[in-house]
N, C-alpha and C positions, 0 to 999 in steps of 0.2 A: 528523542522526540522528533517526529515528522517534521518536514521544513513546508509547508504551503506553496511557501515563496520560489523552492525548485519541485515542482510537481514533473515528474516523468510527463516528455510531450505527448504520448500514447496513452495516457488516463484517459476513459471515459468522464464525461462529466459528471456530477454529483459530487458526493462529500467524502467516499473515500477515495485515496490516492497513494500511489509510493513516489518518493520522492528520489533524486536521482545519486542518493548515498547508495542504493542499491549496491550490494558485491556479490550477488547472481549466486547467494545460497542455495538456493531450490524452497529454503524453509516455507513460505507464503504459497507456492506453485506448488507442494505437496499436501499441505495443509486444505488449500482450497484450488483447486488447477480450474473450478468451473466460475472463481473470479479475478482468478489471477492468468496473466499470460507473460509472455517473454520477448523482448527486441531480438533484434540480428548480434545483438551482442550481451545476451540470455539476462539481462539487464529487467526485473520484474515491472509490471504498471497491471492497476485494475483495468481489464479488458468489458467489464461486465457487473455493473453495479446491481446486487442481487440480494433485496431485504431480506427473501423468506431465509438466505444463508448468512446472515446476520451474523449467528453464532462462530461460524468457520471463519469469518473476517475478524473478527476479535479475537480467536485465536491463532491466526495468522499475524495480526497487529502487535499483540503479547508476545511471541515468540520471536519476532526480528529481533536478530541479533543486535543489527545498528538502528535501530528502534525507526528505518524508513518507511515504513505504513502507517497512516494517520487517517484521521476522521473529521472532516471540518468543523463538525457537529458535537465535536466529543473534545473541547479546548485541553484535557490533561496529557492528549496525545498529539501535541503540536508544540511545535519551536514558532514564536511570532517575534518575529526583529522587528523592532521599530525603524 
């Protein structure tokens, strides 16, 4: 589950985010490359918060490996530490 608490400093604002477990699969950047982009250290963050591609995000979210894409909006995909 997504950590909020470490959102990649490069997210756009809104409610998706990858968090900085990122291990620079490509999985999210192939899946969706027109909301996902890449640091100097190929490390993913939402570039581009993009509703009409909704669907490509949720299958980008689904398919991390180490489950770092999350949805502020969508609490089953989020880690919240008290």
């Amino acid at each position: 589950m997504a950590d909020p608490n470490r959102r990649h400093a490069q997210n756009v604002s809104g409610a998706w985010f990858v968090d900085t477990r990122c291990i620079s699969c490509d999985t999210c950047t192939d899946v969706s490359p027109e909301i996902f982009g890449r640091d100097a250290d190929r490390k993913a963050y939402v570039r581009e918060h993009r509703p009409d591609e909704e669907a490509l995000f949720r299958s980008a979210l689904e398919s991390c490996p180490v489950e770092a894409v999350g949805d502020l909006e969508d609490p089953v995909s989020l880690r919240v530490r008290g």
